[in-house]
N, C-alpha and C positions, 0 to 999 in steps of 0.2 A: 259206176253211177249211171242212171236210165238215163237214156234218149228224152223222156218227159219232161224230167228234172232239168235237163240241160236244155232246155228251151225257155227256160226262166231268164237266163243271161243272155248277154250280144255273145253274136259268134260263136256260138254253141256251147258255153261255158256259163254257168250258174252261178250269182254271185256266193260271197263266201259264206254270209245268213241263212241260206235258202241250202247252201250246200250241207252246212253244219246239221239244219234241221232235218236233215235229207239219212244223214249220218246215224245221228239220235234215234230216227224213224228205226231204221234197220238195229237198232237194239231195241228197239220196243221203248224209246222216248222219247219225249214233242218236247223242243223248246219254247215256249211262247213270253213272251215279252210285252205283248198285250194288257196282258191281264186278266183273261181271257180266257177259255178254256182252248186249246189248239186239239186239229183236228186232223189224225193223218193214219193211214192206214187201209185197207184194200175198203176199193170203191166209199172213201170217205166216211169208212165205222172207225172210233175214237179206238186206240188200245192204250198205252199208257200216256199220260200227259205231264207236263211237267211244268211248273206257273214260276217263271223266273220274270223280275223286274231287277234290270243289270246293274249292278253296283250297289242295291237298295234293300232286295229282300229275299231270305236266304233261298232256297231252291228248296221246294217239295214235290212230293211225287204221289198223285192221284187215281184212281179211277173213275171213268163219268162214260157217258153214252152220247154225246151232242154229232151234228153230222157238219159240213163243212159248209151246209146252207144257213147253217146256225151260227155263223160265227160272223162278228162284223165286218162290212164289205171292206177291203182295205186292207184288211190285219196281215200282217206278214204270215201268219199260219194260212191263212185262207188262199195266201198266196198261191202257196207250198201245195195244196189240195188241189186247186185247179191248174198248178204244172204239170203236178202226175198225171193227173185226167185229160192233160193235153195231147193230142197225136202228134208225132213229127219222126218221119223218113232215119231210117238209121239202116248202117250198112250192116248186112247177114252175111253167114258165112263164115270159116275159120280162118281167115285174114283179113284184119283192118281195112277197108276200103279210104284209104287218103284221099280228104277232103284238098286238092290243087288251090282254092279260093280262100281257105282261113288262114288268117294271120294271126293261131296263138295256136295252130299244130301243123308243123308238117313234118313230114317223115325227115330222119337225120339222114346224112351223109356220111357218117362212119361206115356203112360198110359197102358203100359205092367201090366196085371193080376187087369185090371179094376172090382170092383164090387162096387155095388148099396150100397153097406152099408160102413158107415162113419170107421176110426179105433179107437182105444182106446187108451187112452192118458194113459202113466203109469212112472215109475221110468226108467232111461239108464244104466245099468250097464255091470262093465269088457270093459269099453272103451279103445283105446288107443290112445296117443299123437302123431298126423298125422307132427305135427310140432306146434313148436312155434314160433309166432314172435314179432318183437319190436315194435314201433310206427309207424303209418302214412304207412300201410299197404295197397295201393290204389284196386283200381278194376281192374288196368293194371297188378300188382304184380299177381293177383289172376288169372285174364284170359287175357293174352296178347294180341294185335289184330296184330302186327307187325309180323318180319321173324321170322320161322320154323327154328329150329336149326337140324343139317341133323342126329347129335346124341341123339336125345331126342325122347321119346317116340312117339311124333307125327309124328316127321322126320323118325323115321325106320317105324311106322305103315304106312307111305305115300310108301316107298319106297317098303314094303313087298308088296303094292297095283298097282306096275309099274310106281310109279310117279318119274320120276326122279326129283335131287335136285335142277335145273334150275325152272322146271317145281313147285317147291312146292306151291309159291305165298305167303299168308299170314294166318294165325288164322283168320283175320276179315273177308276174302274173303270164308275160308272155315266153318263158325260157322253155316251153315246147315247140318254140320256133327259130332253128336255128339262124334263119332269116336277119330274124333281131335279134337274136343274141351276140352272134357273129359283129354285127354292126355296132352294137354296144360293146364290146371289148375295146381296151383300153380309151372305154367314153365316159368317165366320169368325171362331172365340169371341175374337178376340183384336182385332176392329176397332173403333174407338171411333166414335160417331156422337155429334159435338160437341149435336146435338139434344136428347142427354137425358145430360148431363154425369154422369159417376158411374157408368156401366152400361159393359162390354165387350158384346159378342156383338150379331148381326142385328137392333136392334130403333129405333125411331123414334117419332116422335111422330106417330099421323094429327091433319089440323089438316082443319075448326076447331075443333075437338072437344078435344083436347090428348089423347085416349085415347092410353097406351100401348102400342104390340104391336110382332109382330116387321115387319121392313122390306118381306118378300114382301104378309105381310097387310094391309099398309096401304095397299103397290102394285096389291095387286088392290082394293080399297077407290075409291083414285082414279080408278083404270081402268073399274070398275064404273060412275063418273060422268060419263065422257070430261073427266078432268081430266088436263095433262097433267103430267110431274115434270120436277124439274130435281135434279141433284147438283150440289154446291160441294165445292172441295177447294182445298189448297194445294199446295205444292211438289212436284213429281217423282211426277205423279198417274199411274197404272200403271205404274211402277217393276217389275224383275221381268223374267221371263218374258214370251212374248208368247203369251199366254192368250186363246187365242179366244174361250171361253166367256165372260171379263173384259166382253167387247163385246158376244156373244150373248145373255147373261143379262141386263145392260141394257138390251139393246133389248128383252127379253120383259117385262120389270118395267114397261115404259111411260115408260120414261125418255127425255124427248125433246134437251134440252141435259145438257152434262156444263161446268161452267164453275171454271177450276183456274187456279192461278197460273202451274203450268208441267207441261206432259208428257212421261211417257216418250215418244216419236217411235212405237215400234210400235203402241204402245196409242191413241195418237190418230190413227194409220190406221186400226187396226182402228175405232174407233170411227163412223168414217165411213163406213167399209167395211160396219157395220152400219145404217146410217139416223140414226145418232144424234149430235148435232151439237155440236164441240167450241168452245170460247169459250175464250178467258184475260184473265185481270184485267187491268190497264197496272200496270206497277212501282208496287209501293206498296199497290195496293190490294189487299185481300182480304173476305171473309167475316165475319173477327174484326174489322177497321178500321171496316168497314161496319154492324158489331152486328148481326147479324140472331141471331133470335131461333127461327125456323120457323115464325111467323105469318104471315109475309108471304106475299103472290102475287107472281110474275114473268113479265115481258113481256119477248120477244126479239122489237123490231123493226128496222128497217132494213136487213133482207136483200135485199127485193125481190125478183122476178121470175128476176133474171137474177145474184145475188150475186158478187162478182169475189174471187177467194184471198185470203186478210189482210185481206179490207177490215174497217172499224171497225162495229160493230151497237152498239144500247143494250139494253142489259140496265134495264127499267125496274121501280123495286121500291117496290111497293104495301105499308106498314105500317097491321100494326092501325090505329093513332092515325089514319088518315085522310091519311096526311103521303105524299109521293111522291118520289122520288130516280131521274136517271138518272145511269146509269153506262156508262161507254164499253168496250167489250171490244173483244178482237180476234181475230176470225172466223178460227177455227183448220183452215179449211180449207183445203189448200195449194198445192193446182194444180189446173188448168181439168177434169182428171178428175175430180177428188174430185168437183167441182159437178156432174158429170152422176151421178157415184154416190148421191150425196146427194140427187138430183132426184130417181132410180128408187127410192130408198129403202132402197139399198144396193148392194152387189156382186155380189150372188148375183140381185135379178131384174133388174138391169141385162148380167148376162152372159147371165141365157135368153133376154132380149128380144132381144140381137144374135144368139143361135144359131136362135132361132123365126123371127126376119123375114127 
């Protein structure tokens, strides 16, 4: 999309009208909705046009010669015309120049401290419970795409960044910034985290401490310590959509195991597909059977070196009281790929690895 075009929208992004027509253009068709003739096309000569009134009347397809001074001031086409013809700074060159200052792009963190060699698979211990939840756990719960709440983590980091709360737009509009994305994981007002029973929305218990905050803060908290997390879930745990961010935003939170009674199938690809390692209970068991509390620490060992698909690992669970419990789960990764995905730490530097060497 031009540098022109994206000077139509805040923050260097064009709304999605202006985008669409932008789209149309580049096949040789004007949407207009005016009623109107629309105008778009090098130095504002008409090529094909297209006179749509939304919902009302069906779509035709013309040709005319009108210029974009001809068209009424105001009209969303005419818009479109004097965006293109607009000048605005864009970075040259054969690598993206990241813009430090916007908040709906910045460069990812996947592959911060890239090297050529694979990592080693081994035992997760001194983990902590980031939160637990109950059944039918979607990929919305996990990474919302709807409205910024103006008190939650994404909402003050927008507003520490100059964005006022008119201005915020959505999760789905800003998910080229991990920034907010991150911050939106596990933020949708509507998820419950059995950790702090009685409370909806992002928040958890940091342990050992028992302080209350939201789920980001507590993650970057543990993170801060090189402690690692772990989420518990029941039934039908990424349900939904197959939300990549569901997986990406996990893995930014520090989330090393994700351990559920059963998964949606795409969601525990993706999961793997991000570094982050799927577990499920054996019939019967759960979270709630088990009484945990969010005191506890958790050990994921018997992976080994070399882990085989389905094999069985112990989930070993350290309680307050000094008492210790193992529990057998079953290693949700499912075929001999996953394990070298899971080795590299994911899909994304396990595919540069094979394109570098």
């Amino acid at each position: 999309m031009s540098s022109s075009l994206l000077a139509a929208g805040r923050d260097g992004l064009g709304d999605a009208p202006v985008a669409s027509l932008y789209l149309l253009d580049r096949v040789r068709n004007v949407l207009a909705w005016d009623g109107h003739s629309a105008v778009l096309g090098e130095r504002g000569v008409v090529k094909d046009i297209a006179y749509v009134a939304i919902g009302v009347v069906p779509l035709r397809v013309a040709r005319v010669g009108r210029r974009n001074e001809d068209l009424p001031e105001g009209s969303l086409a005419r818009r479109v015309g004097r965006a293109r013809g607009s000048a605005r700074p864009s970075s040259t060159g054969a690598v993206y120049q990241w813009d430090p200052d916007s908040t709906y792009i910045q460069e990812p963190p996947f592959f911060e401290n890239f090297g050529m060699s694979a990592g080693t698979i081994g035992d997760i211990t001194g983990a902590r419970a980031l939160a637990i939840f109950g059944d039918s756990i979607t990929t919305d719960h996990i990474s919302p795409a709807g409205s910024i709440k103006a008190t939650s983590p994404a909402g003050l980091y927008l507003q520490e960044h100059g964005v006022t709360v008119s201005d915020f737009n959505s999760y789905g509009s800003r998910r080229g910034n991990d920034r907010v994305m991150t911050r939106g994981t596990f933020a949708n007002v509507r998820i419950k985290n059995l950790l702090v029973p009685g409370t909806e929305g992002g928040v958890t218990k940091f342990q050992p401490s028992g302080e209350q905050m939201s789920i980001y803060d507590a993650a970057m908290k543990y993170q801060a310590t090189g402690t690692p997390q772990i989420i518990l879930a029941g039934q039908e745990y990424g349900t939904g959509s197959s939300r990549d961010w569901a997986a990406k935003g996990t893995q930014l939170l520090g989330v090393k195991v994700v351990v559920t009674q059963s998964f949606e199938r795409i969601h525990r690809s993706n999961l793997v597909g991000m570094g982050v390692l799927p577990c499920q209970f054996k019939d019967g068991v759960s979270a709630q059977t088990l009484k945990l509390d969010g005191a506890e620490t958790f050990d994921l060992v018997g992976l080994g070196a070399n882990p085989k698909p389905r094999q069985d690992v112990t989930l070993v669970i350290h309680r307050a009281s000094g008492q210790t419990e193992n529990v057998p789960v079953t290693l949700r990764i499912d075929t001999p790929i996953e394990v070298e995905y899971y080795r590299h730490g994911g899909i994304l530097p396990y595919v540069l690895r094979q394109l570098v060497a």
